[in-house]
C-alpha positions as CSV (number, residue, x, y, z in Angstrom):
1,X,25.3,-7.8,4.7
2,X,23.6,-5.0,6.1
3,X,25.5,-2.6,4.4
4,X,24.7,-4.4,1.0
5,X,21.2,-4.1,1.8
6,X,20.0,-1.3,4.0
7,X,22.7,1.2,3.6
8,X,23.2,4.0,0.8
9,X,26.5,3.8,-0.9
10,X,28.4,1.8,-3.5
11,X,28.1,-1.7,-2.5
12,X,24.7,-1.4,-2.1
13,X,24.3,0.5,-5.8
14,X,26.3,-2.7,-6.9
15,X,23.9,-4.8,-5.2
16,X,20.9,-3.2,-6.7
17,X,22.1,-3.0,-10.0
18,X,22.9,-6.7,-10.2
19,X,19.2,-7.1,-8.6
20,X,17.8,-4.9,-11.2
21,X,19.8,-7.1,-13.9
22,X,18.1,-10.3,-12.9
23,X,14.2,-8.8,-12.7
24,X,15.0,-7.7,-15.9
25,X,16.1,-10.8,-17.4
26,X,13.3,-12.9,-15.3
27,X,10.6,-10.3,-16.8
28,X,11.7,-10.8,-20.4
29,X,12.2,-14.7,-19.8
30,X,8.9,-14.5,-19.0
31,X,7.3,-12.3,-21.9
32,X,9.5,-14.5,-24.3
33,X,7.4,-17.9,-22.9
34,X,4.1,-16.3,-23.4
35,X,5.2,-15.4,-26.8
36,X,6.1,-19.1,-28.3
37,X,3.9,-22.1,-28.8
38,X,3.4,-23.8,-25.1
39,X,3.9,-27.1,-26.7
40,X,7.3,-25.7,-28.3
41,X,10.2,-27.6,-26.7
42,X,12.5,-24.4,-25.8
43,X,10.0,-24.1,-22.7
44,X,11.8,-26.9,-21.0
45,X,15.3,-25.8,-21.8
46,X,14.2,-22.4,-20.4
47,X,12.3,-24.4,-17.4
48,X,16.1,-24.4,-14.8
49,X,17.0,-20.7,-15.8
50,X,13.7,-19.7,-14.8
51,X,13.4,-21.6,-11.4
52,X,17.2,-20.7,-10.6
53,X,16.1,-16.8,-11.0
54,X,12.9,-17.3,-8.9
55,X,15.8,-19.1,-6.5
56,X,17.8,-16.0,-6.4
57,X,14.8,-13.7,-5.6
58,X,13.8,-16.6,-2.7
59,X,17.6,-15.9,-1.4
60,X,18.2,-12.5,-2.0
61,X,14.6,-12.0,0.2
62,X,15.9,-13.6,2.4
63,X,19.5,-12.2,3.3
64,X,17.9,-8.4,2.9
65,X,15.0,-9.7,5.8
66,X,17.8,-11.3,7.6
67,X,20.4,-8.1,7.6
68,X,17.5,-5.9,8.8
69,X,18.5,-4.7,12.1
70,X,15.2,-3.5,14.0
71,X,15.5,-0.1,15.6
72,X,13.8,-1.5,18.8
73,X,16.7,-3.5,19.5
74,X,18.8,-0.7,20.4
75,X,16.2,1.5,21.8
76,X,14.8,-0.7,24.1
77,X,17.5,-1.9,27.4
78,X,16.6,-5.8,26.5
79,X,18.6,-8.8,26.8
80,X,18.0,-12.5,26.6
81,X,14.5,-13.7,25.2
82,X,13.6,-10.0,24.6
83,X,16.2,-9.1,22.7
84,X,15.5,-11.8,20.3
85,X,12.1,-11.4,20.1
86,X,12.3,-7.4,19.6
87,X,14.6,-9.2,16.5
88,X,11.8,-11.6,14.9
89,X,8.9,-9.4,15.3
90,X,11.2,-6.2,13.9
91,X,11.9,-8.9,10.8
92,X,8.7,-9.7,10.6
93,X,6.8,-6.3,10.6
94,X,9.9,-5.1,8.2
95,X,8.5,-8.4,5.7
96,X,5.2,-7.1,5.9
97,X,5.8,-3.7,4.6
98,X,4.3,-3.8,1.0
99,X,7.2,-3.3,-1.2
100,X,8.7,-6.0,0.7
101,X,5.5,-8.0,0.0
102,X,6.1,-7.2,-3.9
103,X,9.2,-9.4,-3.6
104,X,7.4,-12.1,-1.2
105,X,5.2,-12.4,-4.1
106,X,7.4,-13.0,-7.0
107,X,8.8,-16.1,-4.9
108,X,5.6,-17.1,-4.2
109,X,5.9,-18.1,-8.5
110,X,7.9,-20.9,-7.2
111,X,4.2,-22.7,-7.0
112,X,3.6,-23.7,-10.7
113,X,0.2,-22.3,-10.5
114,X,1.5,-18.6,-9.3
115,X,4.3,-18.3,-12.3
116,X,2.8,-15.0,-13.7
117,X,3.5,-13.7,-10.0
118,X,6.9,-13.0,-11.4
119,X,5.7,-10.2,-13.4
120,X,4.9,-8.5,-10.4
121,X,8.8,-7.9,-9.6
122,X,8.6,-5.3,-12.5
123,X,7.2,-3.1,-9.5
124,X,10.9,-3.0,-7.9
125,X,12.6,-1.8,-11.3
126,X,9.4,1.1,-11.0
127,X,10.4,2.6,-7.7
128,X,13.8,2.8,-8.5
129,X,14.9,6.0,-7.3
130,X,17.4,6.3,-11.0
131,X,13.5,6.3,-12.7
132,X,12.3,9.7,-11.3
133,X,14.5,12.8,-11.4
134,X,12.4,14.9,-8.4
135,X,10.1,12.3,-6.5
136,X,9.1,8.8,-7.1
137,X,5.3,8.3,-7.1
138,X,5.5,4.5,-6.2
139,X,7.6,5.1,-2.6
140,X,4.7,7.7,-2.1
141,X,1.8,5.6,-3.0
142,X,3.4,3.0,-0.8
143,X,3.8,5.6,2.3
144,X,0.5,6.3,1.4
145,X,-1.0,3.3,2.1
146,X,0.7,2.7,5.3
147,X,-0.1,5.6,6.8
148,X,-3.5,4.5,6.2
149,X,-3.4,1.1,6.6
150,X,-5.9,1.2,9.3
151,X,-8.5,2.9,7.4
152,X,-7.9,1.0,4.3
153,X,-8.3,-2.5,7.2
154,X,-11.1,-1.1,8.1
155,X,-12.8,-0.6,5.0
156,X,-11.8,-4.5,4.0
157,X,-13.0,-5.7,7.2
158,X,-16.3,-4.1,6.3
159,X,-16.1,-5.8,2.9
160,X,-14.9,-9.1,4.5
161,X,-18.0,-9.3,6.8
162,X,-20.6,-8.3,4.4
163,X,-19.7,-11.1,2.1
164,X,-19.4,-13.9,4.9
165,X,-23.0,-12.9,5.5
166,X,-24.5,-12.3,2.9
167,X,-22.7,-15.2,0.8
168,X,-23.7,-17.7,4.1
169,X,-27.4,-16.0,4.1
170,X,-28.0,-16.9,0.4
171,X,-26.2,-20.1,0.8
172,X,-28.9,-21.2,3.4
173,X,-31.8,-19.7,1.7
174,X,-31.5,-21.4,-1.7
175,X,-29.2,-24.6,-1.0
176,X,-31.3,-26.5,-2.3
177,X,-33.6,-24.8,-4.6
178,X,-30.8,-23.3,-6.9
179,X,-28.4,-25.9,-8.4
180,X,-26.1,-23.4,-8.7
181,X,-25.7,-22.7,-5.4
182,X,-23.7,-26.4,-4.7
183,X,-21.7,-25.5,-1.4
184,X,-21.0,-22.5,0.7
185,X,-17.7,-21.5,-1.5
186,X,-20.6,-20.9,-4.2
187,X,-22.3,-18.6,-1.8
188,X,-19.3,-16.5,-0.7
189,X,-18.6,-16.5,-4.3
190,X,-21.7,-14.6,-5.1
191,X,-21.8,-12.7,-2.3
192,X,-18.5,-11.4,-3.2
193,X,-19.9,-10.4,-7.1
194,X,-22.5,-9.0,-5.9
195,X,-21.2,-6.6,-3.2
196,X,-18.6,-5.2,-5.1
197,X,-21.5,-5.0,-8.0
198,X,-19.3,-6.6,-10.5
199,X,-22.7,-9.6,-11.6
200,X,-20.9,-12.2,-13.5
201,X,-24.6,-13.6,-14.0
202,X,-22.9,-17.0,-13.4
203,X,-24.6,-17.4,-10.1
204,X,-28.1,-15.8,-9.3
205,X,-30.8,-15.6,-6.9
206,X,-33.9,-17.7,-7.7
207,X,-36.1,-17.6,-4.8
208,X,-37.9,-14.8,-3.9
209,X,-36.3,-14.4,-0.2
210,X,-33.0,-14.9,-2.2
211,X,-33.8,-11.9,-4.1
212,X,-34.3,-9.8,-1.3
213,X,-30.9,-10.9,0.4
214,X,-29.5,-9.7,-3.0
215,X,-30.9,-6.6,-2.8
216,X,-29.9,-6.0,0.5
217,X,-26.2,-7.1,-0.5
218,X,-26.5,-4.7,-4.0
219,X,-27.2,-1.5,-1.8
220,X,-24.6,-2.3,0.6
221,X,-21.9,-2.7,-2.2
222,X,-23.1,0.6,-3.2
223,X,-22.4,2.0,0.2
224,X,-19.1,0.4,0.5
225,X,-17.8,1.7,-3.0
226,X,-18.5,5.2,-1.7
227,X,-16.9,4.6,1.3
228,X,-13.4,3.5,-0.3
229,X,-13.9,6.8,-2.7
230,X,-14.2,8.6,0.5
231,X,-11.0,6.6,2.0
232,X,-9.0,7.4,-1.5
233,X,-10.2,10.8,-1.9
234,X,-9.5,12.2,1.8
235,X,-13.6,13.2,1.5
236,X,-14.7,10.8,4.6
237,X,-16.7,12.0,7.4
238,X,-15.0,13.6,10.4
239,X,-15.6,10.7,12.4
240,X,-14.2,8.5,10.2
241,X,-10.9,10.5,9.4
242,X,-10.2,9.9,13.2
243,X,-9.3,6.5,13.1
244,X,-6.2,7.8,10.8
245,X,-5.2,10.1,14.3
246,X,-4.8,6.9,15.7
247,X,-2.5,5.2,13.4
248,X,1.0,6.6,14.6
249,X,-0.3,5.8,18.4
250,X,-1.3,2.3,17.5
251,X,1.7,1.8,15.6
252,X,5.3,0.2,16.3
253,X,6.7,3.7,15.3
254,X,9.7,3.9,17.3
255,X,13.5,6.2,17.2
256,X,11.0,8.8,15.4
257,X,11.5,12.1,15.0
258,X,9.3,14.8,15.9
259,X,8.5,18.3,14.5
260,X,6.2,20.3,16.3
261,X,4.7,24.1,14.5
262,X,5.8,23.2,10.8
263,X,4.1,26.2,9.0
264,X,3.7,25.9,5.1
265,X,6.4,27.5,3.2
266,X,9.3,25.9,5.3
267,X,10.2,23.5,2.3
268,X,13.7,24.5,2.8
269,X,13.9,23.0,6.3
270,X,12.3,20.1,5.0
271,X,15.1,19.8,2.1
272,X,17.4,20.5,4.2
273,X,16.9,17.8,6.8
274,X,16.4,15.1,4.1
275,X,19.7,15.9,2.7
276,X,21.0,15.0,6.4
277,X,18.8,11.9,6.9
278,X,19.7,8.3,4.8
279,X,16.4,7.2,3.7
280,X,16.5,4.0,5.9
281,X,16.8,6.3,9.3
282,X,13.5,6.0,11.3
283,X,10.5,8.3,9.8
284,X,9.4,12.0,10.4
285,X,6.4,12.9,11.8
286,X,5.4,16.5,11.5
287,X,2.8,17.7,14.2
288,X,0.9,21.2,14.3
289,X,-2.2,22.1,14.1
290,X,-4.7,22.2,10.2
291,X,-4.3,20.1,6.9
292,X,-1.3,19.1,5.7
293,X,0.2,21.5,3.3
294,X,1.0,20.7,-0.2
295,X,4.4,21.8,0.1
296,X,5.2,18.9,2.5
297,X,7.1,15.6,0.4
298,X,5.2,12.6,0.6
299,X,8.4,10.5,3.2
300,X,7.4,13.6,6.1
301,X,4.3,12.1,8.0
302,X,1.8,14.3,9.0
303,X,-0.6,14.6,12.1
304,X,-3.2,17.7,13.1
305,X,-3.0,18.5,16.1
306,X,-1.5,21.2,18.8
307,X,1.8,20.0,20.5
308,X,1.1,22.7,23.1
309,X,-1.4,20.2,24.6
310,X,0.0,17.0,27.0
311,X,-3.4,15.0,26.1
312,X,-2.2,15.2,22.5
313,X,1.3,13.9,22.5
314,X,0.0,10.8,22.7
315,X,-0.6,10.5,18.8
316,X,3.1,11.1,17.7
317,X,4.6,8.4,20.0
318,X,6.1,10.8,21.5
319,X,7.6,8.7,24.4
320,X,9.3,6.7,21.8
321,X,10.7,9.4,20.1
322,X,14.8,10.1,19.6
323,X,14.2,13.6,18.9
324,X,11.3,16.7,19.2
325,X,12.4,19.9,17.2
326,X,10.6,23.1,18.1
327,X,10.1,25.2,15.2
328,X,8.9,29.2,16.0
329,X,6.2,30.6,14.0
330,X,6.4,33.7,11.7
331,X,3.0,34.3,12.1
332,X,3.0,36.2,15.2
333,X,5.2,39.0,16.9
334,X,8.8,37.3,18.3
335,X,8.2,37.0,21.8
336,X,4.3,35.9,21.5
337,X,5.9,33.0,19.4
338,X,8.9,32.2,21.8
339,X,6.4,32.1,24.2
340,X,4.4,29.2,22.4
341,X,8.0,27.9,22.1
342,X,8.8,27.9,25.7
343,X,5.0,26.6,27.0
344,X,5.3,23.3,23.9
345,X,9.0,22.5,25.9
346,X,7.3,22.5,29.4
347,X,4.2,20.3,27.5
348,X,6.8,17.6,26.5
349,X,8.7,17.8,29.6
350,X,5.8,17.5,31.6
351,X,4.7,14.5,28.8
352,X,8.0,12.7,29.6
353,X,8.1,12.6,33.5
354,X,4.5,11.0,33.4
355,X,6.2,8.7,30.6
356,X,9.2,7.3,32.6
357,X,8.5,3.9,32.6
358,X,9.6,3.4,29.1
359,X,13.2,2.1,29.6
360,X,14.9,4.3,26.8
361,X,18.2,3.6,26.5
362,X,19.5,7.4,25.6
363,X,17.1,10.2,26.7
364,X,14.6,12.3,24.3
365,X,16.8,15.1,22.8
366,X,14.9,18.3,22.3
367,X,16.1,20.9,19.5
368,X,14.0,24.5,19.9
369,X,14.2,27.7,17.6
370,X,14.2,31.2,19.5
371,X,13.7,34.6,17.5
372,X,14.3,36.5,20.5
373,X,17.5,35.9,22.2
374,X,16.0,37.1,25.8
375,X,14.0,34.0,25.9
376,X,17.0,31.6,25.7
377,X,17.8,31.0,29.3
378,X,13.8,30.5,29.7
379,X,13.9,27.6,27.3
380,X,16.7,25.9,28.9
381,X,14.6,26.3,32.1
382,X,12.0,24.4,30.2
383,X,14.4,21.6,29.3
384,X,15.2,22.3,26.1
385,X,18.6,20.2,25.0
386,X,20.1,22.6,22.5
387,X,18.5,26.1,21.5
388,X,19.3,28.0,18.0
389,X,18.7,32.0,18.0
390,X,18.4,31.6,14.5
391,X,17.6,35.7,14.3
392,X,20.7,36.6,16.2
393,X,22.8,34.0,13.9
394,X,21.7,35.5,10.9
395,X,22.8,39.1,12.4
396,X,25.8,38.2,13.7
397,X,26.8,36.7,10.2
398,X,25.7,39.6,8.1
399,X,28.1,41.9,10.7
400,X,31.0,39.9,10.1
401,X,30.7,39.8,6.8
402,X,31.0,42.8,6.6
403,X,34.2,43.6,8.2
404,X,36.0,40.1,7.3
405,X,34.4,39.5,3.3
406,X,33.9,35.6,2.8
407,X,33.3,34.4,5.9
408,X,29.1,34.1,6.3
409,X,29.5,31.8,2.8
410,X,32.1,30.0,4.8
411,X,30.4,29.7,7.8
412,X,26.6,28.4,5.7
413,X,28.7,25.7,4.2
414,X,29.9,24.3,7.3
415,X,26.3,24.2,8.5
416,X,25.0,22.7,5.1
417,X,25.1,18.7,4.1
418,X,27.4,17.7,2.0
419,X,30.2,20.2,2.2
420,X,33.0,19.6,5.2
421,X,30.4,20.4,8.2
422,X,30.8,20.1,11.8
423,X,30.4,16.8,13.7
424,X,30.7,15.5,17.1
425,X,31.7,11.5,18.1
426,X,33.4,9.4,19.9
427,X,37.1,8.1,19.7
428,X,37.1,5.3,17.9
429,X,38.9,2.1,18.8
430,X,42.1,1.5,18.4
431,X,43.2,4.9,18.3
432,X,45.7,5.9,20.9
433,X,46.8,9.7,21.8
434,X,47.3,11.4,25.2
435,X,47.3,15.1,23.8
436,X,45.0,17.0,21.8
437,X,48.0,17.4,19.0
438,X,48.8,13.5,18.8
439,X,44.6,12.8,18.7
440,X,44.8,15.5,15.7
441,X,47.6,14.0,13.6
442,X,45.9,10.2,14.1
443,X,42.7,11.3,12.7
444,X,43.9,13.4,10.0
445,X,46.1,10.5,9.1
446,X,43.7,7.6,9.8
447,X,40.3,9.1,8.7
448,X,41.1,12.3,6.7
449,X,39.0,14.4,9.2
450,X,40.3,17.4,10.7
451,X,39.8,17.6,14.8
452,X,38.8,21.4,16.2
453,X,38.0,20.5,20.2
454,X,36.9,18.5,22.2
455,X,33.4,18.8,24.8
456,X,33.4,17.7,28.0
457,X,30.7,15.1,28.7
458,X,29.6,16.1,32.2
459,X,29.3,19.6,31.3
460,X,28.3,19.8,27.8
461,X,31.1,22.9,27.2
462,X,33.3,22.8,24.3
463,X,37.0,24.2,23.9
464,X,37.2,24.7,20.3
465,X,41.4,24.8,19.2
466,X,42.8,24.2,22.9
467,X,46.2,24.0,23.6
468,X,48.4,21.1,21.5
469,X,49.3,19.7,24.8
470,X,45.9,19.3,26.3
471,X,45.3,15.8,27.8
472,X,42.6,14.3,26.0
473,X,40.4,11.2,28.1
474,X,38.5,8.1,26.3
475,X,35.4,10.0,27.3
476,X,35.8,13.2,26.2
477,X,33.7,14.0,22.8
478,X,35.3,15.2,19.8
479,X,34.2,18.0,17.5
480,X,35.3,17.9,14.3
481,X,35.1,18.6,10.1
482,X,34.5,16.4,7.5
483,X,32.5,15.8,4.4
484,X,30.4,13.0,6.9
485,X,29.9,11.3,10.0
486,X,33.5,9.2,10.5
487,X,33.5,8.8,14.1
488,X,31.1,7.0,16.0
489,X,28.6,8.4,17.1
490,X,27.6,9.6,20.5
């Protein structure tokens, strides 16, 4: 069920195309009734059909809520009541999100009175991702917004209050001297009208301290209309804008990953590590310091700010992170940059020891770029997990290219997606071999991969084509190729 839901491949293209189907069909049942004479008699025929699609939407809602698997379950150590309240809150915060809400809606037109909700489900046929060739403007409106949910709350919140008082002010000042104002729903009403400056004229002030309240209410719409153009256009003052630093670190982002010194122009590592993510896999926050670039796709979060500061590690999550990747910048001379490198990996180590009471259940794993290769050995001083000389890589290919032809358009396509690339997993059950040439002809057999060595798990050290009779363990690692991930993962 999971699969069918929440995981990219064919049964869940089968899945959404049958989905797609039935909004389609419920959208034109609906059009079709609006079109004919309510009194004709085909509206009753049509009455089960309809109620047996809203049905399906009701169901399929609920199996897609119900096969969401919350990432806090397996980042947190948890057990018992935990564990299966990390699972209803997960579901919960997952039914909240508002394309999710789209679909609450349309089974909301169960209610007689709410049937033209199911027009709303047209919304899920719009962000279909077979719609737009490069990008789909809906899944980035909707990132959008809940990146900024807490300005956008705290811009209704304002609204909200303003009309409970104004609306209740009113409502006591001319109760009974305006016989349009019969109860408080009346004054709420009005209050609501006025403040957003809309004047129905159905409702209005008659006395003269009413008239003043109205005023009072009129300017205050005004203010609040420019302050949602300021929340829209990214134009709000400085101290507003600094409620949005706070949204990652007052969010449940969790299994996160981290990028810290994206410069602009590095759209092909962005392409690139989309092509390696499924769209379901936690989010990307990118953190450095300026405005987001316009090169960045709408799915990467951004966040100013300098990741060579511990007081400022706080707004990523970093703590709840799965991964940080250090990116060098081009900007300055090699080593002034690896040195940036090197002090950000102390930062987040030093950021992490203060943060060990966060019972993660696999440590942070920290990816860092050198440009110099003499500063390797001083990032894996600093902690760093895994460290790419990305200058010396890019040498050494060009070199061997040249005296073996073919082989640096080999080697790229093993480190690109989607071609046979490298990989490193577990054994997977069921699979018995003592030797590295019986573990070799099982998976080639069983899972069409091709095994190349094996790393030892203490160590980390791999020994890439060892001997056939080599005595392979349950808890060795395997490295091998394939066009995916086949084995599970460490």
């Amino acid at each position: 069920m999971h699969t069918a839901f929440h995981r990219p491949g064919p049964v869940r293209r089968v899945v959404e195309t049958a989905i797609y189907v039935i909004i389609g069909l419920s959208v034109l049942l609906l059009l079709y009734e609006v079109g004919i004479d309510p009194d004709d008699p085909i509206h009753a025929r049509l009455a089960p059909l309809d109620r047996a699609i809203l049905w399906f939407f009701g169901l399929e809602l609920v199996l897609r809520v119900g096969s969401y698997h919350p990432p806090e379950v397996d980042f947190y150590r948890a057990g018992g009541v935990r564990r299966l309240r990390l699972h209803v809150v997960g579901r919960l915060g997952y039914l909240v999100r508002p394309l999710v809400l789209v679909d609450l809606m349309t089974v909301l037109a169960l209610v007689p009175a709410l049937r033209g909700l199911r027009a709303v489900r047209l919304l899920r046929l719009v962000r279909g991702a077979r719609l737009f060739r490069y990008s789909n403007p809906v899944e980035g409106l909707a990132s959008a917004f809940a990146e900024n949910r807490l300005l956008f709350g705290f811009g209704f919140s304002l609204v909200g209050v303003a009309t409970v008082l104004g609306g209740m002010t009113v409502y006591l000042v001319e109760g009974g001297a305006n016989p349009a104002m019969r109860n408080l729903g009346d004054g709420l009403w009005w209050g609501l009208v006025t403040l957003t400056t809309v004047g129905f004229g159905d409702i209005a002030p008659v006395t003269g301290l009413g008239r003043i309240v109205a005023g009072v209410l009129m300017v205050t719409g005004m203010v609040t209309l420019g302050l949602f153009a300021g929340i829209v256009g990214h134009t709000l003052p400085r101290a507003v804008m600094n409620i949005r630093e706070e949204q990652i670190r007052m969010s449940g982002h969790i299994d996160h990953l981290v990028i810290c010194g994206y410069e602009s122009g590095a759209r092909m590592f962005l392409d690139a590590l989309r092509a390696e993510r499924s769209p379901e896999d936690p989010p990307v926050v990118l953190f450095a310091p300026g405005e987001r670039p316009d090169d960045v796709p709408p799915e990467f979060m951004w966040i100013n700010g300098d990741p060579t500061k511990e007081s400022e590690l706080d707004k990523v999550r970093l703590a709840y992170a799965s991964a940080v990747v250090l990116i060098a910048s081009r900007t300055m001379p090699p080593q002034q940059s690896d040195a940036s490198t090197i002090l950000t990996a102390f930062t987040v180590r030093s950021y992490l020891q203060k943060h060990e009471d966060v019972d993660r259940a696999k440590p942070l794993h920290i990816v860092a770029e050198v440009l110099d290769a003499e500063n390797v050995d001083h990032l894996v001083t600093a902690g760093v997990d895994e460290v790419v000389e990305t200058t010396r890589v890019g040498f050494s290919l060009l070199a061997h290219a040249t005296e073996m032809p073919g082989t640096a358009a080999l080697v790229s396509e093993l480190a690109s997606f989607g071609a046979h690339s490298l990989y490193v997993g577990r054994r997977p059950k069921g699979v018995e071999a003592s030797t590295f040439a019986e573990l070799a002809h099982r998976l080639k057999t069983d899972h069409g991969i091709l095994l190349i060595g094996v790393r030892d798990r203490v160590t980390g050290r791999d020994a890439i084509n060892p001997p056939d009779d080599l005595a392979i363990d349950h808890k060795s690692l395997l490295v091998y190729l394939a066009d995916r991930p086949c084995l599970p993962s460490t």
